[in-house]
TORKOL-4160 file (C-alpha; in steps of 0.2 Angstrom, whole numbers, padded with zeros to 4 digits, m for minus):
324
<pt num="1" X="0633" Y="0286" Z="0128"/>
<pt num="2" X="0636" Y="0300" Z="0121"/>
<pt num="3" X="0624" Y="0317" Z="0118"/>
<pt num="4" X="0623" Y="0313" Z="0096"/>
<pt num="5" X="0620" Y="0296" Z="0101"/>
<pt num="6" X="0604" Y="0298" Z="0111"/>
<pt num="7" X="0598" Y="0312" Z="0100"/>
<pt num="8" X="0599" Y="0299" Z="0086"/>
<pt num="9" X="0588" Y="0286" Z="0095"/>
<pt num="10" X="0575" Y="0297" Z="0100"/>
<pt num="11" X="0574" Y="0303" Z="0082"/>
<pt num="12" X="0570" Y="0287" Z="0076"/>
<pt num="13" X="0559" Y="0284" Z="0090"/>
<pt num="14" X="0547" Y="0299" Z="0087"/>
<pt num="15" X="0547" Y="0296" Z="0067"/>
<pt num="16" X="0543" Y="0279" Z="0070"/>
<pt num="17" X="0529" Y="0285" Z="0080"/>
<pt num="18" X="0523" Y="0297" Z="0068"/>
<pt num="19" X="0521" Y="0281" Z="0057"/>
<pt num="20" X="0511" Y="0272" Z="0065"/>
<pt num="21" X="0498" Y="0285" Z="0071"/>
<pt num="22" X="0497" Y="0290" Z="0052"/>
<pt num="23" X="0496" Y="0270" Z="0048"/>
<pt num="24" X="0481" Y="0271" Z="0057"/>
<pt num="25" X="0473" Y="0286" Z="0053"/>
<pt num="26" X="0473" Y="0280" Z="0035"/>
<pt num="27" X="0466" Y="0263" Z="0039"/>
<pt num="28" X="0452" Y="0274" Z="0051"/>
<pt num="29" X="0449" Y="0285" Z="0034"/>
<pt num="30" X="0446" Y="0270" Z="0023"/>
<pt num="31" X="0437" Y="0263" Z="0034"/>
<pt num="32" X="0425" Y="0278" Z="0037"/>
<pt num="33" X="0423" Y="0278" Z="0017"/>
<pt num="34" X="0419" Y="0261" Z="0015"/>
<pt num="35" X="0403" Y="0262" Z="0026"/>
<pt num="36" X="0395" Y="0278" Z="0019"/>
<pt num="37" X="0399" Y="0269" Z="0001"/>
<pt num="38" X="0388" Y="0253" Z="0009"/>
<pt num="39" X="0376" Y="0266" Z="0017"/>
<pt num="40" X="0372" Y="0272" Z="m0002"/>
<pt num="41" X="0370" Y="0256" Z="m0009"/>
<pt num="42" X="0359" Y="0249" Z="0004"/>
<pt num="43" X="0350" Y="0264" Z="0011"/>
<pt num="44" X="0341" Y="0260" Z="0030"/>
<pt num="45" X="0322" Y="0259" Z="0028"/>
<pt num="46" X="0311" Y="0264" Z="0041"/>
<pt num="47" X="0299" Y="0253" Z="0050"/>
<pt num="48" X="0283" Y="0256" Z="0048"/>
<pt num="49" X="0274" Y="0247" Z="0064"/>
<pt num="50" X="0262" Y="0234" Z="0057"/>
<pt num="51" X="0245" Y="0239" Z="0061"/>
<pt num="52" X="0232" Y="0224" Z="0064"/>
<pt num="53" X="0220" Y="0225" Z="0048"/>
<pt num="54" X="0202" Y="0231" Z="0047"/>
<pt num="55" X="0193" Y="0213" Z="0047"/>
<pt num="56" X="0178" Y="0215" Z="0035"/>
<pt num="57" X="0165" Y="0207" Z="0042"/>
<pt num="58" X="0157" Y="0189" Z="0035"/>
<pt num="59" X="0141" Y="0190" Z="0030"/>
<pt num="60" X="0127" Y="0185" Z="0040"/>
<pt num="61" X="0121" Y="0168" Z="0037"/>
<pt num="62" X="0102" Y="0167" Z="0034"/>
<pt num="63" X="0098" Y="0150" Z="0040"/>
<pt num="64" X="0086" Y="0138" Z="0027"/>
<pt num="65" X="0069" Y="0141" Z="0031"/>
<pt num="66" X="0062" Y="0125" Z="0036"/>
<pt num="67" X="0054" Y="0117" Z="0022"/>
<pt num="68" X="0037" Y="0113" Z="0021"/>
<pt num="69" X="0031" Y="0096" Z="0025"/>
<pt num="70" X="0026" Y="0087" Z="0006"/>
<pt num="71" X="0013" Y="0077" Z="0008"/>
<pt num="72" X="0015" Y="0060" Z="0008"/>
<pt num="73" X="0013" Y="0051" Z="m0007"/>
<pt num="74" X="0006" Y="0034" Z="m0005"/>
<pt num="75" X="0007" Y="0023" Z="m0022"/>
<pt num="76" X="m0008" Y="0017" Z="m0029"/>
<pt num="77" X="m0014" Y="0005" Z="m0029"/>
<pt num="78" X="m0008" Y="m0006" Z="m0015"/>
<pt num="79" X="m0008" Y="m0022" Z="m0021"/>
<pt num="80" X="m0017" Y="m0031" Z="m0005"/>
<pt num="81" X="m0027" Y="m0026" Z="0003"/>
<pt num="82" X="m0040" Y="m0020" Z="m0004"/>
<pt num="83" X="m0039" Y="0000" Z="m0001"/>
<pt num="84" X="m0047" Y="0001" Z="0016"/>
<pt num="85" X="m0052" Y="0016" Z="0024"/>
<pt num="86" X="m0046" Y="0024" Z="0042"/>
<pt num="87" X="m0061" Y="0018" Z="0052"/>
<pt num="88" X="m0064" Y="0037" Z="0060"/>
<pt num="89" X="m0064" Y="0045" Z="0044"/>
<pt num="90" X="m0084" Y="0036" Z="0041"/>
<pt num="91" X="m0095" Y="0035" Z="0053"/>
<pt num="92" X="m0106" Y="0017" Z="0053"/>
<pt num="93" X="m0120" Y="0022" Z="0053"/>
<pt num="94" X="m0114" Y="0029" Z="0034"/>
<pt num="95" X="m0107" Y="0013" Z="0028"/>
<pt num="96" X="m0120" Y="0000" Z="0023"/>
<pt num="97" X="m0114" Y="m0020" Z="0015"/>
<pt num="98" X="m0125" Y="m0023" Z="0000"/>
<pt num="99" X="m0118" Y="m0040" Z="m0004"/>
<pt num="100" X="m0104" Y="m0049" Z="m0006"/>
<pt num="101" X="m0091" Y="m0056" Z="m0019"/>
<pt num="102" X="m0090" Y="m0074" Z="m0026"/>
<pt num="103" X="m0077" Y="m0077" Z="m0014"/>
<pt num="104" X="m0086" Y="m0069" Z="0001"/>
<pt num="105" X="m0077" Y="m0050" Z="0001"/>
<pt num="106" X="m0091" Y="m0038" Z="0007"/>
<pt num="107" X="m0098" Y="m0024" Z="m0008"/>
<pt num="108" X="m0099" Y="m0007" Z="0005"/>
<pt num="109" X="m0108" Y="0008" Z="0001"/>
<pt num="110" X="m0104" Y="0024" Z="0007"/>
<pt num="111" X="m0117" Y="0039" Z="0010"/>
<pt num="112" X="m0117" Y="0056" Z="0011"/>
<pt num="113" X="m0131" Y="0067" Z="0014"/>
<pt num="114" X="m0152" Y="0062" Z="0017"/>
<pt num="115" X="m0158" Y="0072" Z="0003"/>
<pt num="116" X="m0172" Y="0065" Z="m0009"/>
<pt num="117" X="m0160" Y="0068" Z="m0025"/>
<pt num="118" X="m0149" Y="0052" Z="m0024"/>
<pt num="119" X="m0134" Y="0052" Z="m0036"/>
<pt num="120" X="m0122" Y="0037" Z="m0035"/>
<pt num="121" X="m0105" Y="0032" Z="m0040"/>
<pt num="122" X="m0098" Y="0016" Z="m0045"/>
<pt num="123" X="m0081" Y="0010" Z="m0046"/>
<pt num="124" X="m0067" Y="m0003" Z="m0047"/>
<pt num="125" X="m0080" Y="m0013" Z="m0056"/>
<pt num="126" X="m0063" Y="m0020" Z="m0067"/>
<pt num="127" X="m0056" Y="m0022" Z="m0051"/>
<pt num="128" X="m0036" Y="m0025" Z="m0051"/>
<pt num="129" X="m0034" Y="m0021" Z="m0071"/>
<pt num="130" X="m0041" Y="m0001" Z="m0065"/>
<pt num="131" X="m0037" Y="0001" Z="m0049"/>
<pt num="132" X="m0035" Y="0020" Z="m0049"/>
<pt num="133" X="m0054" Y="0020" Z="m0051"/>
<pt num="134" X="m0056" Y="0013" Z="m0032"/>
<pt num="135" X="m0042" Y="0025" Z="m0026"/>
<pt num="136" X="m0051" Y="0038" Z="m0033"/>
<pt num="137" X="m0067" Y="0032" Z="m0025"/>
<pt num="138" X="m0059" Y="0033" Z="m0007"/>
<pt num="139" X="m0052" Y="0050" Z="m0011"/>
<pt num="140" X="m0069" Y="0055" Z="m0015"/>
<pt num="141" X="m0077" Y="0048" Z="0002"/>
<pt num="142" X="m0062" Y="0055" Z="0013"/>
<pt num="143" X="m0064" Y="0074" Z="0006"/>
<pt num="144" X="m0084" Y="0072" Z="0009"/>
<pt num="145" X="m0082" Y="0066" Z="0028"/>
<pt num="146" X="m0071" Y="0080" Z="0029"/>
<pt num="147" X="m0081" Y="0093" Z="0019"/>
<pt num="148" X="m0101" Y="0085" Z="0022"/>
<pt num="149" X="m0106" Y="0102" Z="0017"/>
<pt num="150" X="m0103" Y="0100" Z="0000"/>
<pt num="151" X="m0117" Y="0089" Z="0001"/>
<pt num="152" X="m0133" Y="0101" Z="m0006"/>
<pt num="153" X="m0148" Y="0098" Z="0007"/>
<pt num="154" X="m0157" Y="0090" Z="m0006"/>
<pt num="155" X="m0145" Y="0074" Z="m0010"/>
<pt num="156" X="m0139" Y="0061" Z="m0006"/>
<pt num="157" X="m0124" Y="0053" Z="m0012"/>
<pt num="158" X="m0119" Y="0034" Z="m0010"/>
<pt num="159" X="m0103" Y="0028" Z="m0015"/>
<pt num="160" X="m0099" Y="0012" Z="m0019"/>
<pt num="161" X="m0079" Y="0010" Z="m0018"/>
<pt num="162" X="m0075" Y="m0008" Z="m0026"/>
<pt num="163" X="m0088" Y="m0017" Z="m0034"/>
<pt num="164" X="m0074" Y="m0032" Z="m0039"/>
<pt num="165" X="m0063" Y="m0032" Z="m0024"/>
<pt num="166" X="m0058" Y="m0052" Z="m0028"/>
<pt num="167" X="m0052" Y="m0045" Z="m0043"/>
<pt num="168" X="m0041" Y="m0031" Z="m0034"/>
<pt num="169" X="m0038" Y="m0044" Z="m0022"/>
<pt num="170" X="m0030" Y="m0057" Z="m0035"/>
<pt num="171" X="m0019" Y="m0046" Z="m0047"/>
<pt num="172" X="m0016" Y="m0028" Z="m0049"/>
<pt num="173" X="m0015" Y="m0028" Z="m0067"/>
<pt num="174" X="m0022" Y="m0039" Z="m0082"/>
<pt num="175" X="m0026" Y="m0054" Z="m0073"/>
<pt num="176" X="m0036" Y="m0042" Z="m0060"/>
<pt num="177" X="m0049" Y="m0038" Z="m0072"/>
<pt num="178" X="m0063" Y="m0053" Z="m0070"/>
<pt num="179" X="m0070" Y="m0058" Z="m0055"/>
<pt num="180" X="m0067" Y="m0075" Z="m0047"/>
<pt num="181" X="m0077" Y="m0083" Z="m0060"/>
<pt num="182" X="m0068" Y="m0074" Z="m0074"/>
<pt num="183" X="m0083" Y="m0064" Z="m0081"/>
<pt num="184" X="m0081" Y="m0046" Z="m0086"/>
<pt num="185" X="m0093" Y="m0039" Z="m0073"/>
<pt num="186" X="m0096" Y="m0026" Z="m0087"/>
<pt num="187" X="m0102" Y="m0036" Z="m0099"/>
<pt num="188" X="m0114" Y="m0046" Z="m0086"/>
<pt num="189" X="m0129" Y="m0034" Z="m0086"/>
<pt num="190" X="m0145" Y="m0041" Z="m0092"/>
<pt num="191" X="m0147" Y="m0029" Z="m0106"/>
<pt num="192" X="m0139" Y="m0031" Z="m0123"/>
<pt num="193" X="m0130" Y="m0047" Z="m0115"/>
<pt num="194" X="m0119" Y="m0059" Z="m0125"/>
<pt num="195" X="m0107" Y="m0072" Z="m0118"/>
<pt num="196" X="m0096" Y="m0070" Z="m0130"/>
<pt num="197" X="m0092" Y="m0055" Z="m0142"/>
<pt num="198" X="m0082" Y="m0048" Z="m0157"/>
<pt num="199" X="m0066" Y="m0045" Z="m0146"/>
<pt num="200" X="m0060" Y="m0030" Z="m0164"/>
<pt num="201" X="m0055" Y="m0015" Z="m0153"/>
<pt num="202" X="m0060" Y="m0022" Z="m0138"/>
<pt num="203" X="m0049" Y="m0028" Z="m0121"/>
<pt num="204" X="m0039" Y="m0045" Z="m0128"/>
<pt num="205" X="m0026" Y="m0047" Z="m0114"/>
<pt num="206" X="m0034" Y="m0062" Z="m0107"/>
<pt num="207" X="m0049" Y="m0073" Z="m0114"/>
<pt num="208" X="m0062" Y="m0069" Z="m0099"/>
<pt num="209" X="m0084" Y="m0069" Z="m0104"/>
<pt num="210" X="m0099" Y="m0061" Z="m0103"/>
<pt num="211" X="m0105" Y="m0074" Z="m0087"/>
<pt num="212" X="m0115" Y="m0090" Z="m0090"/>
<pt num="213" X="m0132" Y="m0077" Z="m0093"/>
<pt num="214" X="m0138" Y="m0060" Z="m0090"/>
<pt num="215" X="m0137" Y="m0055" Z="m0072"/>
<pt num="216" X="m0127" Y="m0072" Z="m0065"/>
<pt num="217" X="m0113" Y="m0064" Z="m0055"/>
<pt num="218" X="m0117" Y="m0060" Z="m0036"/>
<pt num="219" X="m0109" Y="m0043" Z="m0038"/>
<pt num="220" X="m0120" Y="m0037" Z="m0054"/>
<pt num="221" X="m0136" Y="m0047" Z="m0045"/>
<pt num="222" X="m0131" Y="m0036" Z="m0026"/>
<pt num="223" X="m0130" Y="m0019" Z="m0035"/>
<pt num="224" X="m0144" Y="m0020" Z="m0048"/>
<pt num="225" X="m0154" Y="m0023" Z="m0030"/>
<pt num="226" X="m0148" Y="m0009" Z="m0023"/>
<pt num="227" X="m0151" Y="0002" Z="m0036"/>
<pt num="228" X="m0170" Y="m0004" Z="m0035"/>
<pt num="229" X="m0168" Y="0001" Z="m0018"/>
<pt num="230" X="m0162" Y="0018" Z="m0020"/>
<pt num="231" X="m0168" Y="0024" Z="m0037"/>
<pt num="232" X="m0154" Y="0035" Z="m0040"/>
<pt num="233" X="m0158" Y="0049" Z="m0053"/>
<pt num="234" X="m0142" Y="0049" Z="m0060"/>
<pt num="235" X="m0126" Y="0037" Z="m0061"/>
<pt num="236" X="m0108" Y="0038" Z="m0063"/>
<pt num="237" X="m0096" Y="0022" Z="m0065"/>
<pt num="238" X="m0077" Y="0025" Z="m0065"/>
<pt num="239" X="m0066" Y="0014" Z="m0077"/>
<pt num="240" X="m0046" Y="0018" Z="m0084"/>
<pt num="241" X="m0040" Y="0021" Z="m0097"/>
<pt num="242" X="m0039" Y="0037" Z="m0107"/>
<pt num="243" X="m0055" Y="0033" Z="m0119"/>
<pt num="244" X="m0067" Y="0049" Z="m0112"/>
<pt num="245" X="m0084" Y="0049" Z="m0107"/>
<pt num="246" X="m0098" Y="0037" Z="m0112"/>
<pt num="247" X="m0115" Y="0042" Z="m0111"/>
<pt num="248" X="m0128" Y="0028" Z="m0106"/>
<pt num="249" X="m0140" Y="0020" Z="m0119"/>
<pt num="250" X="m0142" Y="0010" Z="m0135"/>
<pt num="251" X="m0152" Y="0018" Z="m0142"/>
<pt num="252" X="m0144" Y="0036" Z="m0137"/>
<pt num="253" X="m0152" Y="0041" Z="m0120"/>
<pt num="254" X="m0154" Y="0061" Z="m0120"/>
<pt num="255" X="m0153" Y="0061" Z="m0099"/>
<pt num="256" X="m0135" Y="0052" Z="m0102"/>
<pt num="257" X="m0130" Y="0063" Z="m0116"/>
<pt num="258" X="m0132" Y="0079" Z="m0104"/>
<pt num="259" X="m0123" Y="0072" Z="m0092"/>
<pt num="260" X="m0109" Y="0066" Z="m0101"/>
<pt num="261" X="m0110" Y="0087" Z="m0108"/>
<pt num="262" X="m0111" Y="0093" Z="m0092"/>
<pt num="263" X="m0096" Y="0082" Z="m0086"/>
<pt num="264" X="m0084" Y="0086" Z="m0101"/>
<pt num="265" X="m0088" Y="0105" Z="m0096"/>
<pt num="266" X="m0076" Y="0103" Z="m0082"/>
<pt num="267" X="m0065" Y="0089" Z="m0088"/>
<pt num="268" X="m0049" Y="0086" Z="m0102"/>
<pt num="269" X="m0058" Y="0068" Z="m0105"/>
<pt num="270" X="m0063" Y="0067" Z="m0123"/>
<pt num="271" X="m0079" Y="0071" Z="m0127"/>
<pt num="272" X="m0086" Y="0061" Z="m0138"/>
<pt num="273" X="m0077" Y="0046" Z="m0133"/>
<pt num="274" X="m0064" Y="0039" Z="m0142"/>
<pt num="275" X="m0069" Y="0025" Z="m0153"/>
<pt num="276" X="m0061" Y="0010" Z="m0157"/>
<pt num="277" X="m0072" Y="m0001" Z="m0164"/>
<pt num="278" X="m0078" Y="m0013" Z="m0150"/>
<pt num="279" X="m0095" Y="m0018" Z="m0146"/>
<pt num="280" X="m0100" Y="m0013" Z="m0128"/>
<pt num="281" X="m0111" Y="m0030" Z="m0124"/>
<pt num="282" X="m0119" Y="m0031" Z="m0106"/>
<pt num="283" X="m0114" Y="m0013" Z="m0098"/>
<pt num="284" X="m0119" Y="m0005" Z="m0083"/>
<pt num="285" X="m0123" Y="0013" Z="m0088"/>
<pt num="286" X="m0134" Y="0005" Z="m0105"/>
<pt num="287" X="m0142" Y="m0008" Z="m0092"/>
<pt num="288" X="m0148" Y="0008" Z="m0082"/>
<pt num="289" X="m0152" Y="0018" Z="m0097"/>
<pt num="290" X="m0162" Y="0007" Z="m0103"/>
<pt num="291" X="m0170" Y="m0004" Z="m0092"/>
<pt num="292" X="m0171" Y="0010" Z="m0077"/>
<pt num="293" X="m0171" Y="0026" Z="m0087"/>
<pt num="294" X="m0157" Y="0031" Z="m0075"/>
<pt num="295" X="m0144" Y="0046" Z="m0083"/>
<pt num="296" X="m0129" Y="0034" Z="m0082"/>
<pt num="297" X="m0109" Y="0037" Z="m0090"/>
<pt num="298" X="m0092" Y="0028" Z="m0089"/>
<pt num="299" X="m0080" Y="0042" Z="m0085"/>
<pt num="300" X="m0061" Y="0034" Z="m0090"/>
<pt num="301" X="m0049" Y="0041" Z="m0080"/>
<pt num="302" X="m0033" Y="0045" Z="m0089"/>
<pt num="303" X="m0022" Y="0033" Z="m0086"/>
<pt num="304" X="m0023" Y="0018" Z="m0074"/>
<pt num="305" X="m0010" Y="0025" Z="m0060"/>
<pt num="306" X="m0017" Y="0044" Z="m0059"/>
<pt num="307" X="m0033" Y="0047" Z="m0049"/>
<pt num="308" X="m0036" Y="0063" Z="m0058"/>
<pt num="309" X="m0042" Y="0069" Z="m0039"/>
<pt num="310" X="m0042" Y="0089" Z="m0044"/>
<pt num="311" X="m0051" Y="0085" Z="m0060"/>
<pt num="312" X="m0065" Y="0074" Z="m0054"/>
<pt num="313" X="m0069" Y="0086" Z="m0038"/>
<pt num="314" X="m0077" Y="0096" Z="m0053"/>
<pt num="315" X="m0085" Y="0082" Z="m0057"/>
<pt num="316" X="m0092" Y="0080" Z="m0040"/>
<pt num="317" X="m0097" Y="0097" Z="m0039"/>
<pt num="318" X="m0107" Y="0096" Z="m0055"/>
<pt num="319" X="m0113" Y="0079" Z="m0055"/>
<pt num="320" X="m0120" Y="0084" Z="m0037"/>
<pt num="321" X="m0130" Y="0100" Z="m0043"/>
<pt num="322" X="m0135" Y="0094" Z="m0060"/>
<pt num="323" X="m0155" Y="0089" Z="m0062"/>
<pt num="324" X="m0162" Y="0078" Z="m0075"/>
């Protein structure tokens, strides 16, 4: 081969060279561009380290306090039984049978205090139709056993819970209001008696009398023995409904009417009484009025569910310190 020859060759050889190195460097250069281009678009953000946050504390829970017992309510009245009474709240020797019912239920008096002043109390004398009355009654003889000092030294106080308890015993409602012989035991006292009556403003529910005479039931004949016994000085009987206070007496017994003032002092019942008309033939608290010259009321309660307790602790008080 000659010298021009090879010269030739090499030429092409280092041009060719030349080419690709340039080839490459312009691919190297556009490349290089490119990424600073995406580098500006999407700038790199620095990562912040996450820090764990700051956990605000919860609230402290207060627990509920514990809630104060209620009392138990106990419905009155209790159909049957009769209202009985928990045998250690009375001692006997404070509990005394003064007769007995038509149908042979025991008549118990309850006594409080030795004191020459006797006072008593009456209830449930309509038996089932007001029996709220005896409720009240057994309320009263509980508080005393647990407070005998509210006895003044000078009294003493009997109690007499259920004077119609075969009444209670029958029906708690209308057909509890008579005794087993169907007479109104307060229209059975031998004072201003009638067998039968102008019933205009009076209790109609049911076609009940006045007894076959003055004086005939065994209840009416046990209590008005007792009270010979005891000569109280003053009286109380319980009855329901919402009427107010009667004094005792026909004519008007100035004894009763202090009383009944005395009572409406510390009471809502209406004083005078509400009056509707009816004749009152054969009551207790005229019969002791009049025939014994005892201060005698009916206090109605205000309804025939409600015992009225806080109300008639007044009473209490006042009937126990007032003097005829």
């Amino acid at each position: 081969m000659s010298g021009k020859r090879l010269y030739n060759v090499a030429a092409i050889l280092w041009l060719g060279n030349l080419a690709i190195g340039m080839i490459l460097l312009a691919g190297w250069l556009w490349f290089s561009n490119l990424s600073q281009a995406r580098a500006e678009t999407n700038p790199v953000q620095a990562v912040v380290p996450l820090k764990n946050p700051t956990r605000t504390p919860k609230p402290s829970v207060t627990p509920w306090p514990t809630p104060t017992r209620r009392p138990t309510i106990t419905p009155w009245p209790t159909p049957s039984p009769a209202p009985s009474v928990t045998p250690w709240l009375i001692r006997p020797a404070n509990v005394r049978e003064i007769g007995q019912s038509v149908e042979g239920r025991p008549l118990e008096v309850y006594r409080f205090g030795l004191g020459p002043s006797v006072k008593l109390i009456v209830a449930g004398i309509h038996g089932g139709y007001e029996p709220n009355t005896i409720a009240l009654a057994y309320e009263l003889i509980a508080y005393l056993n647990d407070h005998p000092e509210k006895i003044p030294p000078d009294t003493t106080l009997y109690i007499l819970p259920n004077l119609n308890p075969d009444g209670y015993a029958r029906k708690i409602g209308v057909d509890g209001r008579a005794n087993a012989n169907n007479v109104d035991l307060n229209r059975n006292w031998p004072y201003n008696w009638k067998a039968e009556w102008n019933r205009d403003g009076c209790w109609i529910w049911r076609p009940i009398t006045g007894g076959a005479y003055p004086g005939s039931e065994p209840e009416v004949q046990a209590l008005i023995a007792w009270i010979d016994q005891i000569k109280p000085q003053a009286l109380i009987s319980y009855h329901s409904a919402a009427l107010g206070i009667f004094a005792g007496g026909r004519p008007d017994f100035p004894p009763s009417i202090r009383l009944a003032e005395a009572v409406a002092e510390v009471t809502t019942y209406p004083w005078p009484p509400i009056n509707t008309g009816c004749d009152y033939t054969g009551n207790l608290t005229d019969w002791a009025a009049n025939t014994r010259s005892i201060p005698a009321i009916d206090i109605e309660l205000t309804n025939h569910r409600d015992t009225d307790f806080e109300m008639n602790l007044r009473v209490l008080q006042v009937f126990l310190a007032w003097k005829p």
